[in-house]
N, C-alpha and C positions, 0 to 999 in steps of 0.2 A: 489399499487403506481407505480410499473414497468413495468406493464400488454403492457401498450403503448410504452413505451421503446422496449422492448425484439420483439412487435410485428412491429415494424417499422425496425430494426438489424434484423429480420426473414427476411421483402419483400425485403429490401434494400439490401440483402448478397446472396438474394436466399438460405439461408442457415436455417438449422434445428436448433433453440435456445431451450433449455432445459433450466427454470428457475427456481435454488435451494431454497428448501423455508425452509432455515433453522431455528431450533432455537434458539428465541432472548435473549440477556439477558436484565435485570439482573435476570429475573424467571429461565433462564439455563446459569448457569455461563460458564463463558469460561473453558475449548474449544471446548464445546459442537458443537459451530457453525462452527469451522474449522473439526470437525467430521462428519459433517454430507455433509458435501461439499465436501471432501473424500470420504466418500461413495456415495456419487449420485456419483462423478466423475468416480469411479473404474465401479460401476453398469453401469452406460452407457457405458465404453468401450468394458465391455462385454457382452453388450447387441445391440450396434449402428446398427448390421446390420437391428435387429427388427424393427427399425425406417427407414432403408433406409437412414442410412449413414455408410460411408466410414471409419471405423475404424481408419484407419491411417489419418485423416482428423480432427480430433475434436480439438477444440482450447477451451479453458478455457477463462474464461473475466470477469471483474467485473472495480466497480468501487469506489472510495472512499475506504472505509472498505473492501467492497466486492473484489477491488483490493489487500488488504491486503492477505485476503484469496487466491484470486486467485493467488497469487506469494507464497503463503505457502503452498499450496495443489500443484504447478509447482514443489516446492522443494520437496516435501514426495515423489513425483512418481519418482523422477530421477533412486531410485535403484530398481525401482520394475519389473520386470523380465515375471510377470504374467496375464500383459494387456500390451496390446499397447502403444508406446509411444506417450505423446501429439504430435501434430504438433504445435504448436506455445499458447501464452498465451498473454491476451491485460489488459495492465493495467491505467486504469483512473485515473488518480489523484490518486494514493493509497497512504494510512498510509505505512510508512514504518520502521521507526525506533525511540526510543525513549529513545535516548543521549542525542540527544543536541537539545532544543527547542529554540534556540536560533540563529538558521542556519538564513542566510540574508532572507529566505521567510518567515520565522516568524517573524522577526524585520519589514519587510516592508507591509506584509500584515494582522500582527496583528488583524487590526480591521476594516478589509475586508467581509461582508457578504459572504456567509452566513456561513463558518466556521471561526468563531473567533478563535483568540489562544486561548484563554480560554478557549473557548466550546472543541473546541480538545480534550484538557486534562480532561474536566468533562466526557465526553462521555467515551475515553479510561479508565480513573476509576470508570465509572459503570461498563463499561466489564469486569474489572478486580475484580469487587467488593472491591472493593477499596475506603478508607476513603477520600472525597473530600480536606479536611483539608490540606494534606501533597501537592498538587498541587504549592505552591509558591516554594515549595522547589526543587520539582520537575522542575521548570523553570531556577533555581540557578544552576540546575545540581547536586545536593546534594548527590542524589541516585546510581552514579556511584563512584566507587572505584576505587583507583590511578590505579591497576594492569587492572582492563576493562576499566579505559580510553585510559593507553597506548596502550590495543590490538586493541580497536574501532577505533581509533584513524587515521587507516590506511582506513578505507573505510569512517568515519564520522568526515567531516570535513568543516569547510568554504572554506581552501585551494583549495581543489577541484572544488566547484565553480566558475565556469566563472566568469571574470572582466563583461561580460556586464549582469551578472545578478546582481551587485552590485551596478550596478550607481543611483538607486533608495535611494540612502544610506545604511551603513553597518556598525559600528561599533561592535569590538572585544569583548564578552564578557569580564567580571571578573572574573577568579577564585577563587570560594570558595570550602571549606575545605568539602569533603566526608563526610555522617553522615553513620555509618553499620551498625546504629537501620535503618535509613530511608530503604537503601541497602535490607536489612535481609525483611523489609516488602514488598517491591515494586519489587522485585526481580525475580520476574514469570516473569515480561514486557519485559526481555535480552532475552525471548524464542522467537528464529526463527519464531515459528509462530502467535506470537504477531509482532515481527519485523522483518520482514525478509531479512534485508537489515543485519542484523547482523552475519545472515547464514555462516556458511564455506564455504572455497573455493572451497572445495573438493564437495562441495553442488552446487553453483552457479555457476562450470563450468561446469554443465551438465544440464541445463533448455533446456529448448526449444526457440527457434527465438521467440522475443517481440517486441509486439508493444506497446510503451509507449506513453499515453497523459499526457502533463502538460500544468499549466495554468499560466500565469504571475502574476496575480492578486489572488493568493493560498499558503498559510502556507505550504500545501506537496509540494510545488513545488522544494523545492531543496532536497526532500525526491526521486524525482521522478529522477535528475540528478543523484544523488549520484547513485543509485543505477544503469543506465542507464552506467555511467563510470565502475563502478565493473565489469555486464556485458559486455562490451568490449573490458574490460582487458584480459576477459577469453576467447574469441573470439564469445562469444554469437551475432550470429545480430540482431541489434537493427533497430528498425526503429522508429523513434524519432520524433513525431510529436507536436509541440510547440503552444498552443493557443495565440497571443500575448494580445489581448481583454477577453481572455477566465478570467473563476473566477470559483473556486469549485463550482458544479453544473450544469457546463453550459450544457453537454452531458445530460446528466436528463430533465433539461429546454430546451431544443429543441427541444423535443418531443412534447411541449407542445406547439408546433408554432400559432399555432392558436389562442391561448390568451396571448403570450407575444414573444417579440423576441429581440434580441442581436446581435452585432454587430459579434460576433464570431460565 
């Protein structure tokens, strides 16, 4: 499916893409697939020159989930001592956190093809192996406990969101009462590399320079701010580039010019 993607980002960069073909779930449960993106990523850097690249040059990239990844495997290498340091990592629309589904780009793009909120949440618990079942609860916020709301609290927020990403409408969720049956089951998802937006400080002020894409018209999209502000808290540069027409998938579908095309 990405064969076109990866080779259009090849001519278009001049640059060398390596495409990780990890395994999927739900046959290899998580976090088999953040494994193996690690290790392609370590192997290449000790391997770039065999290709005719510039060791100190490699940048990480993904997008959607794949973004996910690629901001988890940015975090794992910060202390690693024994390859090279990335040069920079690009993240597409990535999943990043899963507090609060309730942030203004999930109220307003809810039921925006082609990632619904729904689908969201069904996808993320088949990766997680996870009973679909608990998902409304998961919407309610249920799954978080008063002691990780107040910590998250700081990085995952409406607050932080721009006023003019909210004039599409926004209203405030409700709080409801923490379950620590739900907690105790769903409780892998607080991992860093499930969400990495949850990461420590001590984690996320040493990434490499980002280039982040969001889209207006996308459920991640205030996954992609939030996390975008953390980063420039810690002095990471960012380069922040905004689709205003854009919609989850659009970088995918572009490639595809020739049989359909978009305004973004």
């Amino acid at each position: 499916a990405y064969e076109r993607t990866c080779r259009y980002l090849a001519r278009k960069s001049n640059s060398v893409v390596v495409s990780v073909g990890y395994r999927l779930a739900p046959e290899h449960p998580f976090p088999a697939q953040f494994e193996d993106c690690v290790t392609a990523t370590l192997h290449f850097l000790r391997t770039a020159q065999d290709h005719g690249v510039d060791p100190s040059r490699v940048v990480i990239c993904g997008d959607s989930s794949g973004g996910t990844l690629t901001a988890a495997v940015a975090q794992a290498l910060v202390n690693r001592r024994d390859v090279p340091k990335l040069r920079a990592q690009i993240l597409i629309y990535p999943f990043l956190q899963c507090v609060d589904f309730n942030l203004p780009s999930y109220q307003q793009n809810e039921k925006v093809p082609i990632l619904l909120k729904e689908r969201t949440l069904v996808l993320g618990m088949k990766y997680m192996n996870k009973d679909l079942s608990v998902i409304p609860e998961l919407f309610k916020g249920r799954h978080v406990p008063e002691d990780l709301r107040l910590k998250y609290q700081k990085w995952v927020s409406p607050d932080y969101i721009p006023q003019e990403f909210k004039t599409r409408g926004y209203k405030p969720s409700p709080t409801y009462p923490p379950s620590e049956e739900l907690y105790a089951y769903t409780k892998a998802i607080f991992d860093p590399v499930f969400s990495p937006l949850l990461a420590e400080d001590s984690v996320v002020a040493q990434v490499p320079e980002t280039f982040l894409v969001t889209c207006e018209f996308d459920v991640l999209r205030d996954d992609g701010l939030l996390y975008k502000k953390r980063l420039e808290d810690h002095g990471i540069k960012v380069t922040w580039c905004h689709l205003q027409e854009g919609f989850h998938g659009t970088v995918f579908s572009a490639t595809l010019g020739w049989a359909i095309a978009f305004k973004s």
